[in-house]
C-alpha atoms as a printed R data frame, in Angstrom:
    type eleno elety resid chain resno       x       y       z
1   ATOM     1    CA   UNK     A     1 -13.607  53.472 110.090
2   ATOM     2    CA   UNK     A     2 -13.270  50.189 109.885
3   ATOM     3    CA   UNK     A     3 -14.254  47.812 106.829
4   ATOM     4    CA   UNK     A     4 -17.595  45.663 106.491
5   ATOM     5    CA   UNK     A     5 -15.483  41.837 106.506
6   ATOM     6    CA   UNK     A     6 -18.896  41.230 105.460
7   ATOM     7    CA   UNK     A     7 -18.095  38.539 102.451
8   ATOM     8    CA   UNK     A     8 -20.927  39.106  99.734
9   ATOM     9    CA   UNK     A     9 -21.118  35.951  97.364
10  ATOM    10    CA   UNK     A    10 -22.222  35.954  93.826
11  ATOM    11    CA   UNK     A    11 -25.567  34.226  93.562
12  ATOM    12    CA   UNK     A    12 -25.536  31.206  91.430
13  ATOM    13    CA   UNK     A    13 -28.886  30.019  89.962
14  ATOM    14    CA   UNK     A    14 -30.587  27.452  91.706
15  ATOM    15    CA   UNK     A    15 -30.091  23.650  90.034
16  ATOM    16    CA   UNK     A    16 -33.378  22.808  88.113
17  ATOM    17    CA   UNK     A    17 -33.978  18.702  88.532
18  ATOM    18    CA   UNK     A    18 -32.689  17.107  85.441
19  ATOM    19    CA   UNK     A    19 -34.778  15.297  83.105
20  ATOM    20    CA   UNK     A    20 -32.795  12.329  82.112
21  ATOM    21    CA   UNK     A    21 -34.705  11.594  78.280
22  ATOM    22    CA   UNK     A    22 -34.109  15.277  77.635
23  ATOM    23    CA   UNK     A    23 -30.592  15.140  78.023
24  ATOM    24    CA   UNK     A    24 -29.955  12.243  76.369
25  ATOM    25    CA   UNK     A    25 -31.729  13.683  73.146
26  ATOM    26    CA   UNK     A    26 -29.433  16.511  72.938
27  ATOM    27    CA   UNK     A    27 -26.244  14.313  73.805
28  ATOM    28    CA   UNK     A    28 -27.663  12.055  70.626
29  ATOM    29    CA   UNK     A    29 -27.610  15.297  68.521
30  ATOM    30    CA   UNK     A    30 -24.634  16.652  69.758
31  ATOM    31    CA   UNK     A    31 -23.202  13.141  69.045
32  ATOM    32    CA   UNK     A    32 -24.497  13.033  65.433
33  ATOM    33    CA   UNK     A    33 -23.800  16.084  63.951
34  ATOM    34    CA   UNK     A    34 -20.321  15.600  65.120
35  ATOM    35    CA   UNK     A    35 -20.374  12.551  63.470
36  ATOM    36    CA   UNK     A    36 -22.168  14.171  60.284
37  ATOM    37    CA   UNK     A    37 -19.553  17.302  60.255
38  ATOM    38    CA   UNK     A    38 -16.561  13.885  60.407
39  ATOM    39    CA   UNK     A    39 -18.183  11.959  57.615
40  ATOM    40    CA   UNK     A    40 -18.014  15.494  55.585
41  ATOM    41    CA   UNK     A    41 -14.599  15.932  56.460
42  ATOM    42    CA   UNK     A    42 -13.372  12.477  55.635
43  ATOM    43    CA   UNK     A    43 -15.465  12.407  52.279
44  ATOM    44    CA   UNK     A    44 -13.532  15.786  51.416
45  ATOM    45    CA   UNK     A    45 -10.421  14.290  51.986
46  ATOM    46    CA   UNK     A    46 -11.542  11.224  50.032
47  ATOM    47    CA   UNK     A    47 -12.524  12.913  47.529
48  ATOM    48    CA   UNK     A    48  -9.405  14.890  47.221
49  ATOM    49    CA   UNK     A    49  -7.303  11.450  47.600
50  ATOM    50    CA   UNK     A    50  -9.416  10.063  44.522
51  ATOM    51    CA   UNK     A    51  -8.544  13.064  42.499
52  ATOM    52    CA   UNK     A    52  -4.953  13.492  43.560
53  ATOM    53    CA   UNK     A    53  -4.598   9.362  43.042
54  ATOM    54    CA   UNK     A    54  -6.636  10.051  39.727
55  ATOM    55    CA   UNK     A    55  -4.291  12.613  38.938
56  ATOM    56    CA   UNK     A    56  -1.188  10.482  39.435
57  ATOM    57    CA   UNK     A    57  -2.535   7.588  37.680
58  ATOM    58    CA   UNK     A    58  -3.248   9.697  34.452
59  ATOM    59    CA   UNK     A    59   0.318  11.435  34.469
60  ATOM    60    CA   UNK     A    60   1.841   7.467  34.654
61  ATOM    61    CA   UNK     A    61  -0.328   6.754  32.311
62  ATOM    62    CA   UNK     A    62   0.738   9.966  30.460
63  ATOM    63    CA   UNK     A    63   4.564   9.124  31.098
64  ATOM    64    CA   UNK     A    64   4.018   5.400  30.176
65  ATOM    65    CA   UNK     A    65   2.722   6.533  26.429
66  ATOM    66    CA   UNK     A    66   5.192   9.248  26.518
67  ATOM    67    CA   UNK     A    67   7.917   6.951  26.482
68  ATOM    68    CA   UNK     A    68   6.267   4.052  24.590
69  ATOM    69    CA   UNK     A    69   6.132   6.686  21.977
70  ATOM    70    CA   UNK     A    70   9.998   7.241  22.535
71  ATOM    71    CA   UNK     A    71  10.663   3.827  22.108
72  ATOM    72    CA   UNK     A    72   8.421   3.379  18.954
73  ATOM    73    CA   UNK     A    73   9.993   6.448  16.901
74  ATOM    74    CA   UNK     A    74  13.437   5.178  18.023
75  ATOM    75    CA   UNK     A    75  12.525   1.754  16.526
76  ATOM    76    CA   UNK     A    76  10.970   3.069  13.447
77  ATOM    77    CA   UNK     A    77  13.726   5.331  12.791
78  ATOM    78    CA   UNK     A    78  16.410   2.058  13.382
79  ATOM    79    CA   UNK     A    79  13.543  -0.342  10.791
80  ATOM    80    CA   UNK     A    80  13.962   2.953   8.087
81  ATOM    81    CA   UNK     A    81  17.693   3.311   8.439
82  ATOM    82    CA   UNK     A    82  18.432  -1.206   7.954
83  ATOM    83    CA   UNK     A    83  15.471  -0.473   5.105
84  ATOM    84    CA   UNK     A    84  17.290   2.134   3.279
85  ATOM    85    CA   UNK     A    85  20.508   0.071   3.411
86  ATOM    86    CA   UNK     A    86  18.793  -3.182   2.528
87  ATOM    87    CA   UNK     A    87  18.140  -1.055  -0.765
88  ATOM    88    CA   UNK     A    88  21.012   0.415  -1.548
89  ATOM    89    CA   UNK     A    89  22.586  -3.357  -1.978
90  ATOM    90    CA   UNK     A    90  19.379  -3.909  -3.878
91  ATOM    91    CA   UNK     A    91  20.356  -0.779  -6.101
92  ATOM    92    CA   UNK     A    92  24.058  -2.172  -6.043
93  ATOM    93    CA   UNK     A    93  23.135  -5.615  -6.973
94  ATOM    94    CA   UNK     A    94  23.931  -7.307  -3.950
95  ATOM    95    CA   UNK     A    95  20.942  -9.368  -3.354
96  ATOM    96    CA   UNK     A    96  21.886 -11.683  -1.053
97  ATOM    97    CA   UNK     A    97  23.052  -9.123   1.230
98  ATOM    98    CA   UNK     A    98  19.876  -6.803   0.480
99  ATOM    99    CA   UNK     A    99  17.398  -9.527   2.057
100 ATOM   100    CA   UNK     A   100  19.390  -9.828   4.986
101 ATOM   101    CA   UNK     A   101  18.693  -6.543   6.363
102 ATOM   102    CA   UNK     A   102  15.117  -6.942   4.857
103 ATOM   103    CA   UNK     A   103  14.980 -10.114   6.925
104 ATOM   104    CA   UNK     A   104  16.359  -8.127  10.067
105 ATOM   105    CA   UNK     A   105  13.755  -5.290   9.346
106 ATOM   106    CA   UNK     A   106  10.973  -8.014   9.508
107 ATOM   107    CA   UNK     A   107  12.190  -9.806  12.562
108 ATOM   108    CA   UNK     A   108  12.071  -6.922  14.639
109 ATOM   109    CA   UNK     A   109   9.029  -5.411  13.193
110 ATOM   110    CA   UNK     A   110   6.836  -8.397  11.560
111 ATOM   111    CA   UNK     A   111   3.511  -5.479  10.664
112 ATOM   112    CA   UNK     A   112   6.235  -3.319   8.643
113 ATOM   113    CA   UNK     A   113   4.588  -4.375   4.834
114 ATOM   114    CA   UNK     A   114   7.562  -2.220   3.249
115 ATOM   115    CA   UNK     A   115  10.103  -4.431   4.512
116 ATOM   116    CA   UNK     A   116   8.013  -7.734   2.776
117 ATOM   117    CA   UNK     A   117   7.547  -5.341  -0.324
118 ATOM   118    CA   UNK     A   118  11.113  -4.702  -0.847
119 ATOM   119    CA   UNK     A   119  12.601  -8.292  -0.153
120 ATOM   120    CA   UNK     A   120   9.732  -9.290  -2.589
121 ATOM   121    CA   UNK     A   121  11.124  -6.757  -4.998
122 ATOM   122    CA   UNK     A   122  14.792  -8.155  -3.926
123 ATOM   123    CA   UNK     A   123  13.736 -12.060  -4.835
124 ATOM   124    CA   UNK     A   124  11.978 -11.145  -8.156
125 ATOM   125    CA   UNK     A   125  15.223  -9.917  -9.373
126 ATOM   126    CA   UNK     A   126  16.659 -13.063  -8.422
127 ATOM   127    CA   UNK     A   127  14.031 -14.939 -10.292
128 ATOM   128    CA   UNK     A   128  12.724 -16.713  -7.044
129 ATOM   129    CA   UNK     A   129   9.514 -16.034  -8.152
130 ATOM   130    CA   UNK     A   130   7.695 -17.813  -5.459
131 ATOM   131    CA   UNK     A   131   9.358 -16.310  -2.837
132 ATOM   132    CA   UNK     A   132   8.610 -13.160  -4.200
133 ATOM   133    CA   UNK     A   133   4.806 -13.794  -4.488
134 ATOM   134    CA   UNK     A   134   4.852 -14.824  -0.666
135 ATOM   135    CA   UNK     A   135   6.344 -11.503   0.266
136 ATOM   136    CA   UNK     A   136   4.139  -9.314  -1.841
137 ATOM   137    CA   UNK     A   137   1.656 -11.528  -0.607
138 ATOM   138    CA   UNK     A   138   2.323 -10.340   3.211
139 ATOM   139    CA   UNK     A   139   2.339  -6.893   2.506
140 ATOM   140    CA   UNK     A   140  -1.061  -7.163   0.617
141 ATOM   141    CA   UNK     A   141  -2.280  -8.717   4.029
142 ATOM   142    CA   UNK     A   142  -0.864  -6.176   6.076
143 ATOM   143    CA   UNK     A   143  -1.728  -3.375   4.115
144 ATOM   144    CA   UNK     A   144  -4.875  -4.295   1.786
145 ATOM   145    CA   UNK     A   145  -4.627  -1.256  -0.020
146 ATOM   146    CA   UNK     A   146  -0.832  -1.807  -1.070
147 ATOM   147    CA   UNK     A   147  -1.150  -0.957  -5.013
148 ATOM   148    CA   UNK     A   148   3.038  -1.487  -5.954
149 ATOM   149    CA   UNK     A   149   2.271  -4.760  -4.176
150 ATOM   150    CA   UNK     A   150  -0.399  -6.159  -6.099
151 ATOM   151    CA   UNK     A   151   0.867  -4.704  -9.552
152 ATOM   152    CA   UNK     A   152   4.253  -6.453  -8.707
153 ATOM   153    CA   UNK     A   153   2.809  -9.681  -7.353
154 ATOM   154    CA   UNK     A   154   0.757 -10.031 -11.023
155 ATOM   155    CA   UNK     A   155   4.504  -9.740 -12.670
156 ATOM   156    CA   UNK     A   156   5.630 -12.452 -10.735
157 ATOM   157    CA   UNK     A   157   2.718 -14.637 -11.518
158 ATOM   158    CA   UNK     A   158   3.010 -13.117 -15.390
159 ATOM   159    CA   UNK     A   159   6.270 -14.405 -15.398
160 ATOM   160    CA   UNK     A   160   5.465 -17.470 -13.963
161 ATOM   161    CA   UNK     A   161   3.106 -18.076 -16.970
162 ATOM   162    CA   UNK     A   162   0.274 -18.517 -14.437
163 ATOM   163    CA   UNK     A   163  -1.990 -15.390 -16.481
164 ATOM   164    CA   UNK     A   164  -5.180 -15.913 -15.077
165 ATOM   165    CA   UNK     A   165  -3.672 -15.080 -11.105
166 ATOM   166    CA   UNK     A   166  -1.408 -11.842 -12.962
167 ATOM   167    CA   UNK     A   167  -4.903 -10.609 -14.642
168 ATOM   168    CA   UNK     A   168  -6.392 -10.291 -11.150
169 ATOM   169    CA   UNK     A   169  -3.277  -8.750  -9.374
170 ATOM   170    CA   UNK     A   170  -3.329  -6.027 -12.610
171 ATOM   171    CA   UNK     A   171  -7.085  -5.666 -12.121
172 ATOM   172    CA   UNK     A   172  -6.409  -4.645  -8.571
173 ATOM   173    CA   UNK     A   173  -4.019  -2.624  -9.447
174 ATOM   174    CA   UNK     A   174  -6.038  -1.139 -11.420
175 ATOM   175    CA   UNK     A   175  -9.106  -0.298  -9.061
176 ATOM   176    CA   UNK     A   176  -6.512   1.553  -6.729
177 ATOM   177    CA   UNK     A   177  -5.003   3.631  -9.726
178 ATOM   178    CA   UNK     A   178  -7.056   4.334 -12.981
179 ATOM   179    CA   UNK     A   179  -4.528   6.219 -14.607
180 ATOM   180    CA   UNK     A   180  -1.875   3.616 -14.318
181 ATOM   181    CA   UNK     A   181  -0.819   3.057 -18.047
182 ATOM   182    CA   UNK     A   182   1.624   0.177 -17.152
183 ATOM   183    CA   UNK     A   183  -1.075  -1.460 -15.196
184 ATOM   184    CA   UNK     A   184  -3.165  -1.742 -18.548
185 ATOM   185    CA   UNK     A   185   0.203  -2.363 -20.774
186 ATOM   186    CA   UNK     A   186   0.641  -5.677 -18.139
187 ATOM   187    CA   UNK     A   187  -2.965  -6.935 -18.176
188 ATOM   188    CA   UNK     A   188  -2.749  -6.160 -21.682
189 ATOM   189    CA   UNK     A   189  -0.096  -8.554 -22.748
190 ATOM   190    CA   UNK     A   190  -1.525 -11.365 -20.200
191 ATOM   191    CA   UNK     A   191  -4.864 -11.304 -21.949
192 ATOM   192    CA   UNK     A   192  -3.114 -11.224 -25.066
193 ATOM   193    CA   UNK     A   193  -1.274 -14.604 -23.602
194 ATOM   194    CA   UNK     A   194  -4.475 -16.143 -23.008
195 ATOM   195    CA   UNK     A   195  -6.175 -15.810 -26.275
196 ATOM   196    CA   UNK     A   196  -8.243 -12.728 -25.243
197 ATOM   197    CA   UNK     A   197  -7.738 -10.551 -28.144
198 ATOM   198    CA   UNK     A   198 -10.737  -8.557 -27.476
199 ATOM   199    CA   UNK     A   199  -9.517  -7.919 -23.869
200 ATOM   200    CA   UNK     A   200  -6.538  -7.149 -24.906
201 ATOM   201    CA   UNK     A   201  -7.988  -4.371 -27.312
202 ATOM   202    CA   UNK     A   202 -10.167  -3.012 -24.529
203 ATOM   203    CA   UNK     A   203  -6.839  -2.161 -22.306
204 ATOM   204    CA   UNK     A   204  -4.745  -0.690 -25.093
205 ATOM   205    CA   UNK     A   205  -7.615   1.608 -26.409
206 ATOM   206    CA   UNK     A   206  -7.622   2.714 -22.490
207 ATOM   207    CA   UNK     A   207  -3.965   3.814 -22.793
208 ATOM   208    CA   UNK     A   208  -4.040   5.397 -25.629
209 ATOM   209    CA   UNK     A   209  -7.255   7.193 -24.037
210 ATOM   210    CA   UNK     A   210  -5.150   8.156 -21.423
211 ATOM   211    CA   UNK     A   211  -1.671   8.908 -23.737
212 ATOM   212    CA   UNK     A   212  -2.765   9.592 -26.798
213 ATOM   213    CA   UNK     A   213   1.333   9.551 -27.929
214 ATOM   214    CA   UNK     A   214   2.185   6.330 -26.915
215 ATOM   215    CA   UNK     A   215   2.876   4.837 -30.702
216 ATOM   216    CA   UNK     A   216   3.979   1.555 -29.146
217 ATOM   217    CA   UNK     A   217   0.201   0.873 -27.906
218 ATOM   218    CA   UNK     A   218  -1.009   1.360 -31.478
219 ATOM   219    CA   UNK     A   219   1.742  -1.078 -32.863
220 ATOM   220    CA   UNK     A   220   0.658  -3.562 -29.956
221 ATOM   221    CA   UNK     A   221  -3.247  -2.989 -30.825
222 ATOM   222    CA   UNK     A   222  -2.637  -4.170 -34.421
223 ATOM   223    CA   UNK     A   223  -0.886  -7.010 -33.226
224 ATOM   224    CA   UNK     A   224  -4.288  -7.917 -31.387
225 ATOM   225    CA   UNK     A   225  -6.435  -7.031 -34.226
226 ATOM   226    CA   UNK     A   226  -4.133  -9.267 -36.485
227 ATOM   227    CA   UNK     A   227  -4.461 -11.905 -34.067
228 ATOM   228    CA   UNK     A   228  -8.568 -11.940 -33.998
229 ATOM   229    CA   UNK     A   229  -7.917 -11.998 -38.110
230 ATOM   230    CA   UNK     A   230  -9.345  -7.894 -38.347
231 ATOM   231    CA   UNK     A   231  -6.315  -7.354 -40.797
232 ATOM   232    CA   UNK     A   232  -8.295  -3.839 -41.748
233 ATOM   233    CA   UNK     A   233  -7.909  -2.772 -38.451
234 ATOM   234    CA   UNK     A   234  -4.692  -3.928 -37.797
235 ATOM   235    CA   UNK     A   235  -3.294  -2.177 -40.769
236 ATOM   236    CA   UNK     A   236  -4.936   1.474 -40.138
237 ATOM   237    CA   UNK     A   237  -3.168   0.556 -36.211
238 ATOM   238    CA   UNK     A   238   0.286  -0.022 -37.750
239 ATOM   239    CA   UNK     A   239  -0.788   2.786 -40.086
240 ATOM   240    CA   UNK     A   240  -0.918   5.197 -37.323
241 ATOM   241    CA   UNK     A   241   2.637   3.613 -35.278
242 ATOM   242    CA   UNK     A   242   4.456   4.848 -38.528
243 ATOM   243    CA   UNK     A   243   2.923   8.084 -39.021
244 ATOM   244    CA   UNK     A   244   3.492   9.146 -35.403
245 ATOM   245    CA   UNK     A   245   7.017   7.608 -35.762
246 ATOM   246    CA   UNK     A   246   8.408   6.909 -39.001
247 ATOM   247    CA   UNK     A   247  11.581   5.310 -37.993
248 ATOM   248    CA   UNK     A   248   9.303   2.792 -35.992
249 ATOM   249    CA   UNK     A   249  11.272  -0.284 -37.205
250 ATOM   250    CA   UNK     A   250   8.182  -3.098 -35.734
251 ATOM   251    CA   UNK     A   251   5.306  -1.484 -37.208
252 ATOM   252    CA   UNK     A   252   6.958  -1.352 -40.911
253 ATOM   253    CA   UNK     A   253   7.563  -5.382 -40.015
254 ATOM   254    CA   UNK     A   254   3.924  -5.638 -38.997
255 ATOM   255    CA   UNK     A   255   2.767  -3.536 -41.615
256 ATOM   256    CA   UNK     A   256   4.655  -5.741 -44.113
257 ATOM   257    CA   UNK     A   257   2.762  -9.164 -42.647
258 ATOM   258    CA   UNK     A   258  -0.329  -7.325 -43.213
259 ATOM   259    CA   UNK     A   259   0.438  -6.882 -47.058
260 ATOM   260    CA   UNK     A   260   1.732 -10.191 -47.048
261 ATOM   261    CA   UNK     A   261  -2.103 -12.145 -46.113
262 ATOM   262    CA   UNK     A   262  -3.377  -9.584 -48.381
263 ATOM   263    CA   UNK     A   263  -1.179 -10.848 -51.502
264 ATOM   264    CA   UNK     A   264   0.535  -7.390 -51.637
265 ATOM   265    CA   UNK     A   265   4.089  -8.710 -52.127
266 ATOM   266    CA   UNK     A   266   5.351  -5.427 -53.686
267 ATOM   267    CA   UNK     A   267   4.202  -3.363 -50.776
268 ATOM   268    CA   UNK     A   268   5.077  -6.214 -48.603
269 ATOM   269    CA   UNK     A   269   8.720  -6.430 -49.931
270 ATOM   270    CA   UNK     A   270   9.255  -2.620 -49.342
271 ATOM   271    CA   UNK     A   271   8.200  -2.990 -45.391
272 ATOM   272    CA   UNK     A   272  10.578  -5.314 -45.436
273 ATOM   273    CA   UNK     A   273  13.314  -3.520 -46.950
274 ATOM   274    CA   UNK     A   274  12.295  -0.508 -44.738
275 ATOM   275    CA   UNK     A   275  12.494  -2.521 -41.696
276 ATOM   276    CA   UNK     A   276  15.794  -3.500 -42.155
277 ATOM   277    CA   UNK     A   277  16.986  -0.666 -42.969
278 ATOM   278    CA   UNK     A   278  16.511   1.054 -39.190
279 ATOM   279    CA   UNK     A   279  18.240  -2.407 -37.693
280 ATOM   280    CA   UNK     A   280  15.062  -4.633 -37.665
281 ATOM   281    CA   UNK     A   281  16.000  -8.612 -37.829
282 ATOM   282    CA   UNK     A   282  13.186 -10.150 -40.391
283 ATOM   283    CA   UNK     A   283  12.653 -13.770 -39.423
284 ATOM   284    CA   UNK     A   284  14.315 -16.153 -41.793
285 ATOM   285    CA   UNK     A   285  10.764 -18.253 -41.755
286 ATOM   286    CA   UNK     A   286   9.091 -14.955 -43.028
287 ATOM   287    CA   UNK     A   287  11.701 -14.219 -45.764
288 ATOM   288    CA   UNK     A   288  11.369 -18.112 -46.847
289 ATOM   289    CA   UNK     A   289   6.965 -17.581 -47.414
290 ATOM   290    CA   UNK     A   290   7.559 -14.141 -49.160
291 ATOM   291    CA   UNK     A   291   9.646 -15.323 -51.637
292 ATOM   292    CA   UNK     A   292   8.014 -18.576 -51.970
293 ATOM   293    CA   UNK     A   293   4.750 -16.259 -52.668
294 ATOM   294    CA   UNK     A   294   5.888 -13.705 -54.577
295 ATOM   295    CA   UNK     A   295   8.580 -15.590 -56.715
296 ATOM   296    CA   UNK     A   296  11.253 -12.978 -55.902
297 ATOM   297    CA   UNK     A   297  13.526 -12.935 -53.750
298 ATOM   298    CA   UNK     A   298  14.077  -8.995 -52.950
């Protein structure tokens, strides 16, 4: 039996006429969604970029304060070390050498207000007083709230004679530390220099408010009483220095001045003897007007 040759062809579908503005609408929306779905795709991988480029920049920025840091405790711990030996020749006397590395501290690190403090320190044992007022005088501007600095820039200017400029340095001194008895003691005495016996009162009533014990301040309270010409005061002061210490030497010298305006020349003379007797030097002028007064001359 022989086979069909008989070819039978698959059937394709008959071609439908085209319809050009059709076709040309769906190549337009083939075309942009492609470009859409592209866009997407490159503003993912932008956006990545940005955030691995964001990344990197913050980790150099990171590294760049990471090291800066380094650098800074390195040159802190190099200012400390040339500050610690600038004081030990301070300590040792050796002054000159002392504000050398003080000077070497500053040139590296001109905001460091320790480094003015301490040569400031340095020149005021030297007696270069103005020196030592500029470099307090840095560290106050540095550091505004430097208390040592102020309290030592008023000693300079106490000991410069210039009283009104040490008042205000104590005063400061003072509104940074309440408590500070040596603070009070300082303005004390520079009032006391001026004339300003009431003042002067005021600050050593506020020690002995704070240190009830400090006999010295009672001693230095008559002295201001005396001064204003309150001789009752002044003697229950010096009253009080040599019951709290009876081997207080000044305040039986005081005491005996006291007696003296008063025309007590017996009780005067026995201060006197007292007073002498624990090491105290009376002043020959003194000795003169007491015997002169009392017609005796023991």
């Amino acid at each position: 039996m022989f086979c069909d040759l008989t070819c039978k062809y698959a059937e394709f579908p008959k071609e439908e006429a085209v319809d050009g503005s059709a076709s040309c609408r769906t190549f337009l929306a083939l075309f942009c969604a492609k470009k859409k779905m592209l866009v997407e795709k490159n503003k993912l991988c932008g956006d990545y970029l940005d955030k691995k480029n964001k990344r990197n920049a913050m980790n150099k920025q990171l590294a760049i304060v990471l090291i800066a840091s380094i650098f800074f405790t390195a040159l802190c711990a190099y200012a400390d070390a040339l500050l610690e030996k600038g004081q030990a020749y301070d300590n040792k006397g050796m002054y000159n050498e002392a504000i050398s590395e003080f000077t070497s501290v500053i040139e590296d690190n001109p905001a460091y207000a320790e480094a003015y403090f301490s040569r400031g320190s340095t020149y005021f044992k030297k007696s270069d007083l103005d020196s030592a007022i500029a470099d307090y005088s840095k560290a106050i501007e540095i550091n505004p709230e430097f208390y040592a600095a102020f309290y030592n820039r008023g000693s300079a200017y106490f000991k410069k004679n210039d009283f009104d400029m040490a008042i205000l340095d104590f005063s400061k001194a003072i509104e940074y530390n309440a408590e500070d008895i040596s603070a009070y003691y300082n303005r004390a005495k520079a009032y006391f220099s001026k004339g300003m016996f009431d003042e002067a009162i005021l600050d050593y009533s506020r020690i002995l408010e704070i240190e009830p014990s400090r006999v010295v301040e009672y001693c230095n309270r008559g002295n201001a009483y005396l001064r204003k010409g309150d001789i009752e005061k002044a003697l229950s002061d010096y009253n009080k220095a040599i019951e709290m210490s009876p081997d207080f030497a000044l305040a039986y010298y005081n005491r005996a001045v006291v007696y003296f305006m008063r025309e007590e020349y017996d009780k005067c003379w026995q201060d006197i003897h007292k007073a002498e007797s624990l090491g105290y030097k009376i002043p020959e002028s003194f000795l003169g007007r007491l015997k002169n007064s009392s017609g005796r001359d023991f």
